[in-house]
ZADO-1210 file (C-alpha; in nm, 4 decimals, padded with zeros to 6 digits):
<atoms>
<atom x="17.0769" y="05.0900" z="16.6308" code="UNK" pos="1"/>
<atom x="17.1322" y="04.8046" z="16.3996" code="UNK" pos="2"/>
<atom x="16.7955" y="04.7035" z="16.4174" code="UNK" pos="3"/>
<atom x="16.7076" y="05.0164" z="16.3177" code="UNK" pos="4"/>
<atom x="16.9633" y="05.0751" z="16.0368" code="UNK" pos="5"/>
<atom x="16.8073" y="04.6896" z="15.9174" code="UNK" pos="6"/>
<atom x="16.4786" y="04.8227" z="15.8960" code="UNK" pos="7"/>
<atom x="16.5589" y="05.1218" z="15.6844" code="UNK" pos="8"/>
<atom x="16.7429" y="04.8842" z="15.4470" code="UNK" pos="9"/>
<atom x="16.4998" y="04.6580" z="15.4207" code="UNK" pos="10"/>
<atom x="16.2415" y="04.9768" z="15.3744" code="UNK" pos="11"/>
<atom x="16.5208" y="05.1449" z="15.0869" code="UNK" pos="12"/>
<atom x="16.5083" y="04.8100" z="14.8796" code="UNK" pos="13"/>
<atom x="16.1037" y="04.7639" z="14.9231" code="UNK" pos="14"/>
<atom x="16.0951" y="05.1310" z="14.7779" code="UNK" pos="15"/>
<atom x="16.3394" y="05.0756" z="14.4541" code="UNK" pos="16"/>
<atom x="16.1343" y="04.7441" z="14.3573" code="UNK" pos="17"/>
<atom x="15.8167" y="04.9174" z="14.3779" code="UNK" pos="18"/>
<atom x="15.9332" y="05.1784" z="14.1256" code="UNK" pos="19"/>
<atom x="15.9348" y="04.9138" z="13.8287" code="UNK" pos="20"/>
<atom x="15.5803" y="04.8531" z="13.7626" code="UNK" pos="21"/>
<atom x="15.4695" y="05.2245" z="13.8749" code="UNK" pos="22"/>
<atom x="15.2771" y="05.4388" z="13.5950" code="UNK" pos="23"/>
<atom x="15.4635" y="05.5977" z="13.2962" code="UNK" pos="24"/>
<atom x="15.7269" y="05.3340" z="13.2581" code="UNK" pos="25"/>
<atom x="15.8498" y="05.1632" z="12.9321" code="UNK" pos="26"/>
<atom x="15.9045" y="04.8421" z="12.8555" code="UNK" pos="27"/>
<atom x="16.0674" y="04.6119" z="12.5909" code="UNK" pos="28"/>
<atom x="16.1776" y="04.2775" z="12.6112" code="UNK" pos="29"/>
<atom x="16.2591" y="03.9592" z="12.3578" code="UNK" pos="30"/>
<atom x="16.2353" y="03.5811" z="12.4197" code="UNK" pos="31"/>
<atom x="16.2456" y="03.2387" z="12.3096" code="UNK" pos="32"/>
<atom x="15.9629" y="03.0355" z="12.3144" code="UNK" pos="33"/>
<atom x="15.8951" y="02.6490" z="12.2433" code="UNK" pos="34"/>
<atom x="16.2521" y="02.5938" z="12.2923" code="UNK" pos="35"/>
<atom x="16.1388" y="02.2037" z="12.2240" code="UNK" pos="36"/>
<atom x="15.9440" y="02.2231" z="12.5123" code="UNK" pos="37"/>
<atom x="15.5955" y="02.3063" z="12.3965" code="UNK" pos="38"/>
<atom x="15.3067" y="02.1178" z="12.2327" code="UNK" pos="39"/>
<atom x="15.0330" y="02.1122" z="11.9959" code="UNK" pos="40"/>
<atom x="14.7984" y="01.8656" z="11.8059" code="UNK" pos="41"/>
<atom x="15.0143" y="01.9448" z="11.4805" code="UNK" pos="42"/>
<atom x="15.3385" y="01.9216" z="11.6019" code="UNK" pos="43"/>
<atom x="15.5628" y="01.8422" z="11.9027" code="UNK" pos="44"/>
<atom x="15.8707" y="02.0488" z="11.8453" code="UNK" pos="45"/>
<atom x="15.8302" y="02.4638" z="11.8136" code="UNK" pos="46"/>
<atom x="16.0960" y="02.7229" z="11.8403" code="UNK" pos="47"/>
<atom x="16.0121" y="03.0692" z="11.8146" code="UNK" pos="48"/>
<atom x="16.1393" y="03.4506" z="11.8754" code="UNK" pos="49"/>
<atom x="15.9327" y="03.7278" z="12.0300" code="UNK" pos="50"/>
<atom x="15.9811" y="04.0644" z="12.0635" code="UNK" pos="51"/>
<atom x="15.7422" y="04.2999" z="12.3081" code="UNK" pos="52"/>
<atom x="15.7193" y="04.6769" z="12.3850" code="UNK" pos="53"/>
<atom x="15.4829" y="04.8508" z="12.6317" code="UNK" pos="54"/>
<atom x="15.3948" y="05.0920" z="12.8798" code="UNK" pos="55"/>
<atom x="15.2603" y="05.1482" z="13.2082" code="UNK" pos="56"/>
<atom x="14.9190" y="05.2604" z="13.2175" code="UNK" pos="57"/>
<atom x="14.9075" y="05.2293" z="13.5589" code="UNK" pos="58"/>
<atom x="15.0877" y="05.0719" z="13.8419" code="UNK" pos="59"/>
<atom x="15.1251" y="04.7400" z="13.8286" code="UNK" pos="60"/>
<atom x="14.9760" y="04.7197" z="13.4409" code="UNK" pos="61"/>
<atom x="15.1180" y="04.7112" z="13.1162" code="UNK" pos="62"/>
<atom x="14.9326" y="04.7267" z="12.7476" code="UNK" pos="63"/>
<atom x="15.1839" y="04.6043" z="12.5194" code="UNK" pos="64"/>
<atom x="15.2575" y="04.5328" z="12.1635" code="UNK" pos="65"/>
<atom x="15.4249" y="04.2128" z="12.0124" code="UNK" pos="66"/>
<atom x="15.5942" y="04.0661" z="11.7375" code="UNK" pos="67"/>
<atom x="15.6358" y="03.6559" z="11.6999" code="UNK" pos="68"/>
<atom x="15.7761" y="03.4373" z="11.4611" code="UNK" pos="69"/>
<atom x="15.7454" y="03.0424" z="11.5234" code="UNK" pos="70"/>
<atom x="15.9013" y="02.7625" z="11.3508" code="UNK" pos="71"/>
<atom x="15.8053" y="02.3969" z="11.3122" code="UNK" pos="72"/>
<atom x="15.9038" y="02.1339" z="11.0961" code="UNK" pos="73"/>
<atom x="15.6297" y="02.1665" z="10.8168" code="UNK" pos="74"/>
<atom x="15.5312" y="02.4841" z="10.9017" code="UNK" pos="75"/>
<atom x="15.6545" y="02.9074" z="10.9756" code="UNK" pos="76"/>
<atom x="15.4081" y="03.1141" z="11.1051" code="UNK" pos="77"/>
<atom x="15.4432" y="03.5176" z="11.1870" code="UNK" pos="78"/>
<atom x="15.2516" y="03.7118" z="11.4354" code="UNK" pos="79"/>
<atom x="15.1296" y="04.0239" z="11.5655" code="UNK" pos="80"/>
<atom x="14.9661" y="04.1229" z="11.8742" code="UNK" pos="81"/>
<atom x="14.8321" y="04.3537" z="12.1565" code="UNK" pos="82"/>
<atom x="14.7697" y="04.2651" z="12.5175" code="UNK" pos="83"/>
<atom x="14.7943" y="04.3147" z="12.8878" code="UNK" pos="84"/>
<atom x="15.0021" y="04.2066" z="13.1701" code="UNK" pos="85"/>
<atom x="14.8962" y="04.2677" z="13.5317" code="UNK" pos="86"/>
<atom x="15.2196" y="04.2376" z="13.8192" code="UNK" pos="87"/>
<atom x="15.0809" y="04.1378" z="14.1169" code="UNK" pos="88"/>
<atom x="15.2037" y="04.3531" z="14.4280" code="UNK" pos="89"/>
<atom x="15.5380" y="04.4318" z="14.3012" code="UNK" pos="90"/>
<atom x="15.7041" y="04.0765" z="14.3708" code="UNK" pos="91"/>
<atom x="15.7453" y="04.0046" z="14.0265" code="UNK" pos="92"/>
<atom x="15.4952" y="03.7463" z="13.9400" code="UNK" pos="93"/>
<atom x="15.2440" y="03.8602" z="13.6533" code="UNK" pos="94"/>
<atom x="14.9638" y="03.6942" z="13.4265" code="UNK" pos="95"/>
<atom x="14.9084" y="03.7800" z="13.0787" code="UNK" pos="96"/>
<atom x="14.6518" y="03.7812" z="12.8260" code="UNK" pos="97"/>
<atom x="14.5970" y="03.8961" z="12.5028" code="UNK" pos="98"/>
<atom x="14.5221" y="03.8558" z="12.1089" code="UNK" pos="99"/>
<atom x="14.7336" y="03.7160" z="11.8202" code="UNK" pos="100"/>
<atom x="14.6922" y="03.7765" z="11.4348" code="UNK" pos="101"/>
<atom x="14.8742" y="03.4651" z="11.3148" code="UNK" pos="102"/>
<atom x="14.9838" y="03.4196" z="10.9335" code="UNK" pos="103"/>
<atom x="15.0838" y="03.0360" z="10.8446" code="UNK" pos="104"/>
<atom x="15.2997" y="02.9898" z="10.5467" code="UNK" pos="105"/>
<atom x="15.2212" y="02.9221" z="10.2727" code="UNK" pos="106"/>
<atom x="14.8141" y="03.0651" z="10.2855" code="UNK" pos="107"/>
<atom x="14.6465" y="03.0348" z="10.6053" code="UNK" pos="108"/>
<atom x="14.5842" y="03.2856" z="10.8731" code="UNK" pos="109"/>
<atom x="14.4279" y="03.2444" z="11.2486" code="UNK" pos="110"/>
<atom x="14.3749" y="03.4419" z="11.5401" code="UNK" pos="111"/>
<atom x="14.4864" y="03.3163" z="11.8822" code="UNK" pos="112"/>
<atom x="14.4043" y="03.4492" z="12.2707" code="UNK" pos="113"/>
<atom x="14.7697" y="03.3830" z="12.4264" code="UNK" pos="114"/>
<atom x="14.7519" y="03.3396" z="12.8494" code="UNK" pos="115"/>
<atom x="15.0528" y="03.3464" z="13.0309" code="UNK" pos="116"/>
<atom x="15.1570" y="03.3420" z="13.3690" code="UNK" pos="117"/>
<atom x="15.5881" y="03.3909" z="13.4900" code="UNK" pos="118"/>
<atom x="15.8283" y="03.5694" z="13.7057" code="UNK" pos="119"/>
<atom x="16.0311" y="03.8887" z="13.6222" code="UNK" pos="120"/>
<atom x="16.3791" y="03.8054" z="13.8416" code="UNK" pos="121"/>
<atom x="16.5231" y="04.1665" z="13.8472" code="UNK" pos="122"/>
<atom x="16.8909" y="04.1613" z="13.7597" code="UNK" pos="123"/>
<atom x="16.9170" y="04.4879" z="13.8544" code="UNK" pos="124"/>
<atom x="16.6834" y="04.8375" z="13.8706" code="UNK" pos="125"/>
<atom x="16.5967" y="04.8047" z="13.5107" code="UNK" pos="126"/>
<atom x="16.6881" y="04.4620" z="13.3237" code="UNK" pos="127"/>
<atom x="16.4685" y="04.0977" z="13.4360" code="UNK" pos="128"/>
<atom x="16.4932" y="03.7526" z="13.2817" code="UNK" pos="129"/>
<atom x="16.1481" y="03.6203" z="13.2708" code="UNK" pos="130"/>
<atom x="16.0616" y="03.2839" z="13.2465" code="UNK" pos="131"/>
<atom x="15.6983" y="03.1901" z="13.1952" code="UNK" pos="132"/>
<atom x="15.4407" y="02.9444" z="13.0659" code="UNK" pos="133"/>
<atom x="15.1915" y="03.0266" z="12.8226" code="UNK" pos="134"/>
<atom x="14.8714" y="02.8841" z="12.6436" code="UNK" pos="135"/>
<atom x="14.8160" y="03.0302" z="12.3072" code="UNK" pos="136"/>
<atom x="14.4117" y="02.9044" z="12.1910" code="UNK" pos="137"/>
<atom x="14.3464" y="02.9001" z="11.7971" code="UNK" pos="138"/>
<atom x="14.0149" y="03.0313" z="11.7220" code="UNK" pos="139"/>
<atom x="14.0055" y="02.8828" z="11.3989" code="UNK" pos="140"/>
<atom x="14.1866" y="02.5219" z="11.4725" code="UNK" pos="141"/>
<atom x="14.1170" y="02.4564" z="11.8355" code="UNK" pos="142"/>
<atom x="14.3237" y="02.0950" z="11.8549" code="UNK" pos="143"/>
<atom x="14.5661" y="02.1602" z="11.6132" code="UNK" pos="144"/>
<atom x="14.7166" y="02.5362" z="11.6182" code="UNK" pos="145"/>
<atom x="14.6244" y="02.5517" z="12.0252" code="UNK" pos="146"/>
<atom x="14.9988" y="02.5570" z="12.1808" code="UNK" pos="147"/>
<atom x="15.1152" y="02.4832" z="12.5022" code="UNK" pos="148"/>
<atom x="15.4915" y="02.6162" z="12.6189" code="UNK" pos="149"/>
<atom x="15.7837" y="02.7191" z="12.7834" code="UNK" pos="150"/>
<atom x="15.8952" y="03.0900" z="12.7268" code="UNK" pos="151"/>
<atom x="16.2209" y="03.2536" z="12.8174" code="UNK" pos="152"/>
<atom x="16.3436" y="03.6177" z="12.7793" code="UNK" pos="153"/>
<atom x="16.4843" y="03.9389" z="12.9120" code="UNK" pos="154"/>
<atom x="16.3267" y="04.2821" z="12.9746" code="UNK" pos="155"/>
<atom x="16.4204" y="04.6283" z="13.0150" code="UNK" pos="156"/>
<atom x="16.2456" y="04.8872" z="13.1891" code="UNK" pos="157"/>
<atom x="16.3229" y="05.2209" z="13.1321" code="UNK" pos="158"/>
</atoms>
């Protein structure tokens, strides 16, 4: 009997994590990225705030929307983007990729492909904390504008 009332346990909980990354779900989320822990040819320290909303085309993927804005020392830049995120088999782990529309104060623009691969830890049914490391590549200024970092946020699925 208690192996039995294990089992369905263990089946209840495999059933309510699956239901995250299922078709017709909404998601937004914001992070921090750089954090002093990213890198590019121009300069060392980066610290920047993201905001992301998407949906659930189907299980497992989600086409999203961003918003970005990055500071340096010598330089602000502001972003906007569209990409996709693929979850692989409901354990939380995803990979990201995308494009960037980047405008660099004071008068230069660029567009970057961002990669990223992380973890969404499920606080509970619909809120995650999502650590991940991502590779944003300048078309325009490979060595220079290419950034390499550390991203932290939260997400909410709804």
């Amino acid at each position: 009997m208690k192996k039995a009332l294990l089992l369905l346990c263990l089946l209840a909980s495999t059933l309510t994590a699956a239901a995250q990354f299922e078709q017709g779900k909404k998601y937004i989320s914001t992070s921090f990225s750089g954090l002093g822990l990213s890198y590019s040819g121009s300069e060392k320290f980066r610290l920047g705030v993201n905001a992301k909303a998407g949906y659930f085309v189907a299980d497992c993927l989600l086409l999203h929307g961003d918003v970005n804005y990055n500071h340096t020392r010598a330089i602000d830049d502001v972003s906007v983007g569209a990409g996709a995120r693929y979850y692989f088999d409901q354990c939380g782990i995803y990979m990201g990729a995308g494009a960037q529309y980047v405008h660099y104060t004071p008068n230069s623009n660029d567009v970057q492909i961002p990669l990223e691969v992380g973890y969404a830890f499920f606080v509970n049914r619909f809120i995650t904390i999502e650590p991940s490391l991502y590779y944003k590549m300048s078309l325009h200024d490979f060595s220079d504008n290419s950034t390499f970092g550390f991203n932290i946020g939260i997400g909410f699925f709804f």
